[in-house]
N, C-alpha and C positions, 0 to 999 in steps of 0.2 A: 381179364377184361373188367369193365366195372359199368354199372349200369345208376341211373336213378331213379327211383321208388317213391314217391312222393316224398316226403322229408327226410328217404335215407339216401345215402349215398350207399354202394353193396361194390365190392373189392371181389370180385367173384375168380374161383379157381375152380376148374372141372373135376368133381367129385372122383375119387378112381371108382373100378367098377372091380368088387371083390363076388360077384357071383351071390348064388343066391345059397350059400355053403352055410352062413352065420349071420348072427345081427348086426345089422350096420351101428354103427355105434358115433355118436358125434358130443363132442363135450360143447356146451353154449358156457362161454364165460363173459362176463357184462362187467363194463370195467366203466369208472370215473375217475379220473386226478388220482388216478395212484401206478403212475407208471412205472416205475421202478419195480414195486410188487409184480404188476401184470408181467413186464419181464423175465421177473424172477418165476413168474407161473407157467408162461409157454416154454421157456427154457427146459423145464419139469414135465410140461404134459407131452411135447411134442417126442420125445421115446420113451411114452405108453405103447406096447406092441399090439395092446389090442383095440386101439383107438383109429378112427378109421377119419376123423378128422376135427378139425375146432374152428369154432364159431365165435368170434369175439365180437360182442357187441361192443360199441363203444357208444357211450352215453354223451354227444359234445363236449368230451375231453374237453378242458381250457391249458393245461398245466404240458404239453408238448405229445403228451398220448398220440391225440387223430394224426399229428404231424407225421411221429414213427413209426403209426401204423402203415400209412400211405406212403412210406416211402420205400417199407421193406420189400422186397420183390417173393412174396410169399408161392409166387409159380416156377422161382428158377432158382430154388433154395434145395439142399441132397435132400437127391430123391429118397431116401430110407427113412426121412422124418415125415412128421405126420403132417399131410396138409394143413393150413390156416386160411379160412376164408372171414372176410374182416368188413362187417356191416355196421357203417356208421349215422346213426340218430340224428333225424334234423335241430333238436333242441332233447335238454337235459328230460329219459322220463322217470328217473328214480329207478330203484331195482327192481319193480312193480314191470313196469314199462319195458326194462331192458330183456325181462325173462320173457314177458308178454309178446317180443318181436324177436327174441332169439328163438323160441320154443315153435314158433311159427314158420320162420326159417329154415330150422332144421327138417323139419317135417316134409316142407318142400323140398326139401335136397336129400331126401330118403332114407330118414335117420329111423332105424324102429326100435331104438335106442337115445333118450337126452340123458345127455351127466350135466347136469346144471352146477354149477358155481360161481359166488362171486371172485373178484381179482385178488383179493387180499387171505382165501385158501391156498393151502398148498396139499393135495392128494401126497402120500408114500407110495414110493414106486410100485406095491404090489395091491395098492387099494382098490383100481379098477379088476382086476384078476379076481380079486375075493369075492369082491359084488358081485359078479358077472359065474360064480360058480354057485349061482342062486337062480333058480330057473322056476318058482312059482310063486315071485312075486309081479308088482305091477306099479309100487311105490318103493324104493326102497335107499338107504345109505347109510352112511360110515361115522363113525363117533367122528364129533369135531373134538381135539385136544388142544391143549395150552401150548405153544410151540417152545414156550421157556419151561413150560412145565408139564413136559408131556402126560405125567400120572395126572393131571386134573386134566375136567374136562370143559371147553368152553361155554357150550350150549348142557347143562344140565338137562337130566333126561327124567320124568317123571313116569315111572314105572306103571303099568297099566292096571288099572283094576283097584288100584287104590291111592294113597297121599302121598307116597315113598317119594322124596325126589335125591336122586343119585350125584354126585359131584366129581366125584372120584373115578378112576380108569378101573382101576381093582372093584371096588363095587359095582361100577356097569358088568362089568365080566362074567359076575360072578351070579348077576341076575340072569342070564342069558343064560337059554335054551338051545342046544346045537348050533351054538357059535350066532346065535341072534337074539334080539327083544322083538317079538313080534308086536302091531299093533300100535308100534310109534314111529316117528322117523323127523329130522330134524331138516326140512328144507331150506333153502336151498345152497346149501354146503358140500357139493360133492354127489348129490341126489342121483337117484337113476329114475326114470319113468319112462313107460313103453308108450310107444306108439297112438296101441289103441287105447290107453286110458286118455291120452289128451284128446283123440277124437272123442271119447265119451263126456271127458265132463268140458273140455274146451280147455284155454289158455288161462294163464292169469290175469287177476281183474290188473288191469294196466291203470284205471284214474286211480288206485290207493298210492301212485306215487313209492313214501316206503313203509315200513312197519304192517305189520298186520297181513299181509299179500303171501306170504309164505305160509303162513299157518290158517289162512283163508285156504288156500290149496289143497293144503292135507285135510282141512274138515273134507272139501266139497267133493276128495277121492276118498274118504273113509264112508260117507253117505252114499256115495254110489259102489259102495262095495266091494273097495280097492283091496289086494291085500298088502301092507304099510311092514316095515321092521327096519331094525336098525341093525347091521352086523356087525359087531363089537369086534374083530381082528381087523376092520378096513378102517384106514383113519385119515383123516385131513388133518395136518397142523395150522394153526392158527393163531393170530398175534393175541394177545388178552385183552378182554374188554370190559376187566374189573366185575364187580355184582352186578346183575340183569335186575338190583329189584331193594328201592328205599324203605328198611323197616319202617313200619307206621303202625296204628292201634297197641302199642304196649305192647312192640314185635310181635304181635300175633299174626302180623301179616305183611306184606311188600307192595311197593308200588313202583310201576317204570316211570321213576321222573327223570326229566333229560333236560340241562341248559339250554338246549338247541329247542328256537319258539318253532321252527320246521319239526321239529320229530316228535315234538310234543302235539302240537298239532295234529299231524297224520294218526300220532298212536290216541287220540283219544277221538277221532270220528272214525278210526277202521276198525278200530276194537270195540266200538259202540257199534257199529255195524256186523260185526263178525259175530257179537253176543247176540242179538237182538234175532241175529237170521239163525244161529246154528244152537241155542241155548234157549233164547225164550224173552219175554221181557221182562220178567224177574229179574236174569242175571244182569240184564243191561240198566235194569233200574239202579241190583248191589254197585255197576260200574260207577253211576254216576253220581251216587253217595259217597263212595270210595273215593274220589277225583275231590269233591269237594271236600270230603274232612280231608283230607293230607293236603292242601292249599289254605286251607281254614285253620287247621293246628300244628301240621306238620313242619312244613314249611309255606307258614302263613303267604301269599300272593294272594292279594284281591284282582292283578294285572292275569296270574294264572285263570283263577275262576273265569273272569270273565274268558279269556283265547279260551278254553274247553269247553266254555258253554256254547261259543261262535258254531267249533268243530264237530260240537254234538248235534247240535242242530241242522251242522251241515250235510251231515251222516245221515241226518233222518229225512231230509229234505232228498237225497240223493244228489245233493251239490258236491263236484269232487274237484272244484277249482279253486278253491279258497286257500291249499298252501301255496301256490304259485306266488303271493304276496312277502313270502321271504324265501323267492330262490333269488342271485344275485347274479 
């Protein structure tokens, strides 16, 4: 059947009922314009045997997604795969928005288990199995790797307790304590989170749009006293997304610059926002010196300074409307 929700459209299939033996478990995946991927992901998730169902959000697809979504008859497809219940966005809300109304969802439909990820992961078949033989976490997931290269890893992992940052599969590994790195975890790539941590600290902030909302997440579950780890045998492959980060200062250090005035944007009022609430305003002050030397000498833009001064301001103001201006 399918209902409307104020700007969503919801594709609804009746949950099966596995008793109250184990944790219901629902994967939330949030896709935009990359249907092909998305395909090649439910094709993959849907014989997980211990997945009890998936949640796709769709973000107003433009590129034929919403179409496929809605036409697949996801209630009269073999019974032995795993359900797909398929909830579509009134308008684009970034990956922010998408986990913010998937994770919400799920919870209504009796998940006391989310496996969050976006469309463009791909889990290994026994990656859910490994998470899931973890039973005193409350945050936790799976190394993201290069899918051309699987020995590296995509999301670099900064080893806890001090500067170490790992790149490599062998070196994640080999940091890890019974088969885990406690005290970090890379969302939302394949994540797991219970139940009752989202009723503790809530949803994701949904106006950050994208950038910064994932690791907004993880502070505001380490502050309430989540427990976080990454287990280094579970893995998501994933396409490459080159360096996370432009040497600048005489490489002593890195900066996220991104051609895109959208992600730039986002990342310089969420990460002014994330510093200022979960670090202090010292760090948010080092943010904004950092922002301008590397447009000042790095790669000089007076057009940059000014957009991050907009987005700083707008961070501090609590205005979360201002990237809306270059969605298209």
């Amino acid at each position: 059947m399918s209902r409307v929700d104020g700007t969503r459209m919801v594709y609804a299939v009746t949950p099966p009922d596995h008793g109250a033996e184990r944790s219901r478990v629902v994967a939330v995946v949030v896709t935009f314009n990359r249907l092909a991927l998305l395909q090649r992901l439910l094709d993959a998730l849907r014989d997980v045997t211990r997945l009890d169902e998936i949640l796709v959000v769709d973000n107003a697809s433009t590129d034929g997604t919403t179409e496929w979504l809605a036409s697949r008859p996801w209630d009269r497809l073999v019974e032995t795969k795993v359900p797909v219940h398929v909830e579509h966005l009134g308008r684009n809300t970034g990956g922010a928005g998408g986990f913010h109304a998937g994770l919400e969802t799920a919870l209504e439909r009796g998940a006391d288990l989310a496996w969050l990820m976006d469309d463009d992961g791909l889990p290994q078949p026994d990656c859910l199995d490994l998470l899931l033989k973890e039973d005193d976490l409350d945050f936790w997931g799976p190394l993201v790797v290069d899918e051309a290269d699987p020995g590296r890893l995509v999301f670099p992992i900064r080893l806890p307790g001090g500067t170490r940052v790992v790149y490599d599969l062998a070196d994640a590994e080999a940091a890890a304590k019974g088969g885990r790195i406690d005290e970090i975890v890379i969302p939302f790539n394949g994540v797991l989170v219970t139940s009752e941590l989202v009723k503790q600290i809530g949803l994701p902030r949904e106006e950050f749009f994208i950038w910064g909302d994932d690791h907004e997440y993880r502070l505001r579950a380490e502050k309430a006293g989540a427990r976080v780890a990454t287990i280094v045998g579970a893995q998501v492959h994933h396409p490459s997304i080159g360096a996370l980060g432009t040497p600048m200062m005489f490489g002593k250090t890195t900066y996220n610059h991104s051609p895109s005035d959208l992600k730039h944007y986002c990342m310089a009022r969420n990460n002014l926002v994330n510093l200022r609430e979960y670090r202090g305003p010292l760090h948010a002050a080092a943010f904004v010196v950092k922002t301008v030397w590397f447009y000042a000498f790095t790669k000089p833009s007076p057009a940059r300074i000014r957009l991050s001064a907009q987005a700083m301001v707008a961070g501090l103001r609590g205005d979360f409307t201002g990237h809306r201006r270059f969605l298209k």
